[in-house]
Structure formats: C-alpha cells, structure tokens
C-alpha positions in Angstrom: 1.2 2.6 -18.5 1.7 -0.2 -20.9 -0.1 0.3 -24.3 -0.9 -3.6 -24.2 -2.5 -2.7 -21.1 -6.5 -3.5 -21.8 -8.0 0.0 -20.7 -11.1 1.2 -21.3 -11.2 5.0 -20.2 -9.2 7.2 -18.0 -10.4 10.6 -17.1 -9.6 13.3 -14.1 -13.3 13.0 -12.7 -13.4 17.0 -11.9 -13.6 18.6 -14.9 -12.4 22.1 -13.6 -9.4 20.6 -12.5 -7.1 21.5 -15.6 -7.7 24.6 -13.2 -9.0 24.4 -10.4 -10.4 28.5 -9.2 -9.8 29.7 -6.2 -12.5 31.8 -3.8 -11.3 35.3 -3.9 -13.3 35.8 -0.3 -11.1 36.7 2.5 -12.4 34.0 4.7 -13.3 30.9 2.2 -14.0 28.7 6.0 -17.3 30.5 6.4 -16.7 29.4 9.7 -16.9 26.0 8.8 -13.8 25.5 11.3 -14.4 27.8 14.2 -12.2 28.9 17.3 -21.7 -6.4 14.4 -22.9 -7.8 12.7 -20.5 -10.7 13.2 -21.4 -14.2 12.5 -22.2 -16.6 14.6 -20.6 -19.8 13.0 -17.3 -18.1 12.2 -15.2 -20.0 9.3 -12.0 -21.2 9.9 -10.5 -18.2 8.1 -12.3 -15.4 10.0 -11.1 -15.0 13.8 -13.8 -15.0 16.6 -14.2 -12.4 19.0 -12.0 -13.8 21.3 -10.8 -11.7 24.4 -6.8 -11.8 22.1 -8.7 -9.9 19.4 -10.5 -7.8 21.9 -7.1 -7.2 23.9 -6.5 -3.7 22.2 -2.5 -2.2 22.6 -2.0 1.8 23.9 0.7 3.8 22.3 1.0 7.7 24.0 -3.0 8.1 24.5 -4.2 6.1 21.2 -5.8 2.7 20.9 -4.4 0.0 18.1 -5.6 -3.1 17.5 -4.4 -6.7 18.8 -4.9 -9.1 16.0 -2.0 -9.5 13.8 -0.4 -6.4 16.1 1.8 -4.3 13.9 0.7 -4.8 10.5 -1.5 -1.7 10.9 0.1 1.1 12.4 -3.0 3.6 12.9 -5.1 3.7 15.6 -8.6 2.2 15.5 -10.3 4.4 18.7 -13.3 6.6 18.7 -11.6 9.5 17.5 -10.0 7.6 14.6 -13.5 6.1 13.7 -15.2 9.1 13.5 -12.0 10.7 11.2 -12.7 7.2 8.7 -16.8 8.1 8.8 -15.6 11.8 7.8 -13.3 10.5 5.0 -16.5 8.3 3.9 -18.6 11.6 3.3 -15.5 12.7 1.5 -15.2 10.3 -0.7 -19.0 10.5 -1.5 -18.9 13.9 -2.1 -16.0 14.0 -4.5 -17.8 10.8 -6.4 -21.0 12.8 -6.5 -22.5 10.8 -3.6 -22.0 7.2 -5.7 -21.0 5.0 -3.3 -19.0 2.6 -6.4 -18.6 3.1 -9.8 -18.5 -0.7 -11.4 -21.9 -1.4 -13.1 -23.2 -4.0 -11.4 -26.7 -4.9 -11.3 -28.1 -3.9 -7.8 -31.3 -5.3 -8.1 -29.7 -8.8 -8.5 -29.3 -11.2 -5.4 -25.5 -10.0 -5.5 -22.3 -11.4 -3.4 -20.2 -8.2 -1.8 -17.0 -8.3 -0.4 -15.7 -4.8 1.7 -12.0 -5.0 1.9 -10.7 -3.7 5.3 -14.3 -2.2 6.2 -12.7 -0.1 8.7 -16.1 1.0 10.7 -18.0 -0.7 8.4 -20.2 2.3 7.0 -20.0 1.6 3.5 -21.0 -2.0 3.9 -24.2 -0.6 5.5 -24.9 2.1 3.2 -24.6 -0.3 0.4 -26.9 -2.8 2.4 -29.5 0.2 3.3 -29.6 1.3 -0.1 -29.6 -1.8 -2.3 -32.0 -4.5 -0.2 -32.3 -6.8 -3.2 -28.1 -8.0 -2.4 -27.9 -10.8 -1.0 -24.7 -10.6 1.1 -22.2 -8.0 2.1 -19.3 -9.2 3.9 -16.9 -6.8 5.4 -13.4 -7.6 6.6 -10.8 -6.0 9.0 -8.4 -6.9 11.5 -10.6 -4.9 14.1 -14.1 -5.8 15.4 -15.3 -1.6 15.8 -18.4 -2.3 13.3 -21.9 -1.5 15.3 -23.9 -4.8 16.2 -27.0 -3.8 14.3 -26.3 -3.9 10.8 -29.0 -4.7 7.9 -30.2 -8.4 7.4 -27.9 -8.5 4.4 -24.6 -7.6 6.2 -21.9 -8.9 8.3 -18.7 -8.6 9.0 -15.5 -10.4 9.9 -11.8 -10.4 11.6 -9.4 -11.2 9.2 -6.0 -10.5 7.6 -6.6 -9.7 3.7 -2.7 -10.3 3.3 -3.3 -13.8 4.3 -4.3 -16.6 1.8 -8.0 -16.0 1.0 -9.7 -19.0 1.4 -11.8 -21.3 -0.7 -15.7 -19.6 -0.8 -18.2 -19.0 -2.9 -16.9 -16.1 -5.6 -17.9 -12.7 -5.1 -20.1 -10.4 -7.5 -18.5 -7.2 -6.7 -15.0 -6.9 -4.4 -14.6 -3.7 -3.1 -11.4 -1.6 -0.8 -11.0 1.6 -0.1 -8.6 3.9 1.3 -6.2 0.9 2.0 -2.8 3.1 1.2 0.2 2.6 3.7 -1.6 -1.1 4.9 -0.7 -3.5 2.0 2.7 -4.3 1.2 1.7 -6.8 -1.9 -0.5 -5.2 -3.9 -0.1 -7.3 -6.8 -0.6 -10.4 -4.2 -4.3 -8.5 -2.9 -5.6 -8.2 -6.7 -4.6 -11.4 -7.7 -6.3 -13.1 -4.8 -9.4 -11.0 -5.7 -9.7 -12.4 -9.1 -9.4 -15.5 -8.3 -12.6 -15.2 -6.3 -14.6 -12.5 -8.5 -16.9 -14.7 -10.6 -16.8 -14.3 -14.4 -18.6 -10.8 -15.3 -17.8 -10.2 -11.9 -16.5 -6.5 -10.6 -13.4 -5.5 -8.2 -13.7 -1.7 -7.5 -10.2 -0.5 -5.5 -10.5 3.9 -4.5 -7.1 5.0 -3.0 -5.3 8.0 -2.5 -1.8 9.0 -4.0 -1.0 11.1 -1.2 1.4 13.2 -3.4 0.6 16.8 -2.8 0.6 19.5 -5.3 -1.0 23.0 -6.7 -2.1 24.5 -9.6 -0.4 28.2 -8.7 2.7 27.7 -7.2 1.6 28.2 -3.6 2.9 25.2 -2.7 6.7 25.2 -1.7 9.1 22.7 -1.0 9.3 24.0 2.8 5.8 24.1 3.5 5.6 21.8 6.6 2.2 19.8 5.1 4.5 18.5 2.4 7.1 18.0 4.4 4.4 15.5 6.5 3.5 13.9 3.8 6.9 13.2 2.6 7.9 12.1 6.2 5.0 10.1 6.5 5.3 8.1 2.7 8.9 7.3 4.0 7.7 5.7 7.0 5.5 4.0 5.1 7.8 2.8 2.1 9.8 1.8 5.1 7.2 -1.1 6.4 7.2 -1.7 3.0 3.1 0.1 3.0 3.4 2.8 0.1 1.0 5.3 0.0 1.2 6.6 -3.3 -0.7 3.8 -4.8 -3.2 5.6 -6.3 -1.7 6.2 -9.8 -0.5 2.4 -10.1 -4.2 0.3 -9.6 -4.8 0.2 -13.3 -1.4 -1.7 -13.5 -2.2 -3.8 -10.9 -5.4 -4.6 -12.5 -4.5 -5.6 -15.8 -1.5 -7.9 -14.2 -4.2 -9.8 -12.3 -6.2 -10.7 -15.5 -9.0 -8.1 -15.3 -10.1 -6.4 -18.6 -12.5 -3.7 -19.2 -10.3 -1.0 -16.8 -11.6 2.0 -16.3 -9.6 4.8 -14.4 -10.8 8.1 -13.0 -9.1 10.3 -10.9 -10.5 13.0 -8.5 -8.7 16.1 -7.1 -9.1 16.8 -3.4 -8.2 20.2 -2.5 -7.0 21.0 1.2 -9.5 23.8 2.5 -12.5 25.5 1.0 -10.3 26.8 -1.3 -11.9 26.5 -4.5 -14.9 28.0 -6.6 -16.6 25.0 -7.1 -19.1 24.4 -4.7 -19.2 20.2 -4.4 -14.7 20.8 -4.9 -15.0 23.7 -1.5 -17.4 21.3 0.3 -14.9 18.2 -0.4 -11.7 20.9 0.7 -13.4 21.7 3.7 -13.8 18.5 4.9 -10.5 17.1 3.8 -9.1 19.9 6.2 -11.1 19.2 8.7 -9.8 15.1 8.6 -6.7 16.3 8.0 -6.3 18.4 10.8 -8.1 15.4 13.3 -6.0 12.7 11.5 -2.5 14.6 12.3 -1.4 12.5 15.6 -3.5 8.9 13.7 -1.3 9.2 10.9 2.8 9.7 13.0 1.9 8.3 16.4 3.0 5.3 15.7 4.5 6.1 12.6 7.1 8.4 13.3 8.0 7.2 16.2 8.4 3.6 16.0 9.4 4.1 12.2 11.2 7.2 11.9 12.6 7.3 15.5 11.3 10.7 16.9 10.7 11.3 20.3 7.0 11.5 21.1 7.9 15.5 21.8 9.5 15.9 18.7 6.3 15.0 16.9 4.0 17.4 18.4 6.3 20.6 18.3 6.4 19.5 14.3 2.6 18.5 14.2 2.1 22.6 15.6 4.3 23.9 12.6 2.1 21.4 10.3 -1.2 22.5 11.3 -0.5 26.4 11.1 0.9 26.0 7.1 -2.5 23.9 6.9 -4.8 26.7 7.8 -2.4 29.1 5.7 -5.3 30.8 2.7 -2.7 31.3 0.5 -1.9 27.8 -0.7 -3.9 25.9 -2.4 -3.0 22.5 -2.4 -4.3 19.4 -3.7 -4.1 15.5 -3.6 -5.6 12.9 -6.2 -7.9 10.5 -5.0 -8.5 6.9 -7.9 -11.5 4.8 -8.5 -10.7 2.2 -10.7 -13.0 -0.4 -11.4 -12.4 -3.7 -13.6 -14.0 -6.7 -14.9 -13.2 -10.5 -15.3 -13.8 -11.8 -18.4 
C-alpha cells in the first residue's frame, strides 16, 4: 500500500488471530453438523418487474437470474438464498453483531444505498433497527427480496456495473460480499463517490478467499484449496477476482475518499478454534461452505473451466471429506473498510 495513501487505521479485527487456539476436544462440532418492497414508479435506471426479469434460466437443477444473463454466474434459488441469509449471520458474528462500521449518525433522516442486496436482509435489518433513516435502497439484478419490507425500504433491479444515474447523493453506500461479480472495481468506487454527499460514508466488506493456517495443517493438496484455487481462476477468467479483499483500501483512496480505515477479520473453517464468537463464526462458515459447494462451480466450472457436470461432483465429494477433516485448521480473511468524502 502506497505511503501517500490517506489511511487512518488498519487492524486484524480478532485479536487472537496472531494465533488463533485450537479446541483440543475430539469432537469441536458438538453436533452442530449432525448425520418487495419494489417501487411503484420505477426510474428509468431501475428495471420493472417485467415477465424478462422474471424469466429465470436452469443450469443442471439450479436457478440463475435473466436480467443481464451471465454477468452473475451463481444461482439465486431458495437454497442459494438461504446460504446468503447464513453468510449474513456470519458476517454479524465475526463484526460483533454491527451490521457497518462507518460512523454515521443513525438518528439522522439518512440516504442508504445496499449494493447488490442479494435477499435484501441487511437492508431490512438496517431499516428495523434504525427507524429514524429516511431511505434504504437496495439493488440487484434479481427481484428474490420479500414484499413486506419496513416503511423506509425498497429495493430495485439494476446493473451496479452500468452508469449510475443522476439522483439525489447518498449518506452512507454500502456492498457486501460482491467478490467474483465486479470486473471494474475501480469503475464501482468511483461511481460511488460521485454520489456519496460530502461527509458522506461508503462501507465495502469482501472476502479474500485466499486460504491459509496458522499450524501448517494446510497443504498444498488438500482438495478445499485446491477449490478455491479452481474457483479464483474461473473467476479471474470472467475477469470477477475474488481476492479483493486486501485491495479496497487502494481502491478507496484512488476514488478520492480520505479518512480509510481497514480492518480485517479471520474466518476459520469449522469450530476449530478456542474462541467462542471465532468457533461459532467457523461453524457456520462450514456449514455455508459445505451448502455453497455446487452455487459456487455449477456454472463456474463448467461453463468456465470446461468440466463435465460429473467431473464436478466426483471432485465436490473429495472437497467436502478434506472439509470436515479435524486436523486442519484453516482460515480465510474477511475486510471492512469504511471511507469518507471530504
């Protein structure tokens, strides 16, 4: 990172991480894994409901969405919504249960904007928790938010890559969990400084999906890594990288924001660890992981990578048996960054 670069604070979130302890109990599961709010008058930048947007494309058993068909290449079906709400509870956990970071003042009649809401749950927990904003608008290129949603939130089809459009600037712009969807990132924080208002916040929390451990237990042939070193190909291939993470700050201070601050959090893979909030967060994480398997290479590794839909569930087998392995204990960061324009 630059030393021009204006940043305020960087700090690994968990302090235990410098070394993370592992639970010496033979079974650390516990048993924990056993045997819309749409609006009416729709601007011309947000797509209506129209049957085109509605008219959702199969690929072996999993649902993708129609608008802009492509530029997303994970499934959006029930199963895959209820994966995203998981990695909502996640991300909560590992923040200890802040939904953002960036100070903003929640009593204020505040302007929100959700990048790629996904199911929309942290739009709505935000307009649950914090009556007193005015608006929270969430955007994605699928319409799978619920109908009822709190007076102070709605939500929107449309393409973030596309040109924003002209609109009143936003208080707080906020995406999450966007890795292997973007291809200009630069592009995405430049647009959202240009419609953050002065004082105004942008908060971005992504993975860098590069796994490691703290002990050695993870090896180059353990099939998890080799997944997630298949699966950033494919994604560096569509030009969606998703070892992103690490760079936001960068993007950030290119845009024009100031006041940077970085933290990182370390999400272990099983209830590995000591730490109670750190085994909680590992459990979960496995438990995603383990459901997110076929979301993340269906389309992926197939379309991408060639394989035959056969070849990718003999390898998905191998995959999940060296996930449920107890002696690795492996890890992956998880970044908040949040920035101000000044």
């Amino acid at each position: 990172m630059s030393s021009d670069h204006p940043i305020e604070s960087i700090e690994v979130a968990e302090p235990s991480v410098h070394h993370v302890q592992v639970d010496p109990e033979d079974d650390p599961w516990g048993g924990l894994m056993g045997d819309g709010g749409y609006p009416t008058d729709v601007d011309s930048y947000a797509t209506s409901l129209s049957s085109s947007v509605l008219d959702y494309k199969w690929l072996n058993g999993r649902r993708f969405h129609a608008y802009k068909e492509g530029s997303y290449k994970f499934p959006n079906d029930e199963r895959e919504q209820s994966r995203l709400d998981m990695m909502h509870c996640i991300f909560k956990l590992a923040m200890g249960g802040e939904l953002f970071l960036a100070p903003v003042d929640v009593e204020q009649p505040l302007r929100v904007l959700d990048i790629g809401t996904g199911t929309g749950i942290w739009a709505l927990e935000v307009g649950d928790q914090f009556p007193n904003i005015k608006m929270i608008i969430g955007n994605d290129l699928s319409p799978i938010q619920p109908d009822l949603v709190p007076p102070n939130v709605v939500f929107e089809v449309d393409d973030v890559e596309a040109e924003w459009p002209p609109r009143e600037q936003f208080d707080l712009i906020h995406a999450r969990y966007m890795c292997g969807s973007i291809k200009d990132w630069p592009k995405l924080f430049r647009q959202a400084y240009e419609q953050t208002r002065d004082g105004g916040w942008i908060e971005f929390q992504e993975f860098h999906l590069v796994n490691y451990s703290q002990d050695g237990t993870l090896t180059e042939d353990n099939n998890v890594n080799k997944f997630y070193k298949l699966l950033a190909e494919a994604c560096d291939r569509m030009g969606r990288p998703v070892t992103v993470g690490a760079e936001l700050p960068d993007y950030a201070a290119a845009a024009g924001f100031r006041n940077i601050h970085h933290r990182v959090y370390p999400l272990p893979l099983g209830p590995w660890p000591m730490n109670k909030r750190m085994k909680e967060t590992g459990a979960l994480n496995m438990i995603q992981f383990l459901e997110g398997l076929e979301a993340f290479s269906v389309a992926t590794f197939t379309h991408i990578l060639g394989w035959s839909p056969e070849a990718v569930q003999l390898f998905l087998a191998e995959v999940r048996a060296d996930a449920m392995r107890k002696d690795v204990h492996m890890m992956h960061n998880f970044h908040v960054v949040y920035a101000q324009k000044l």
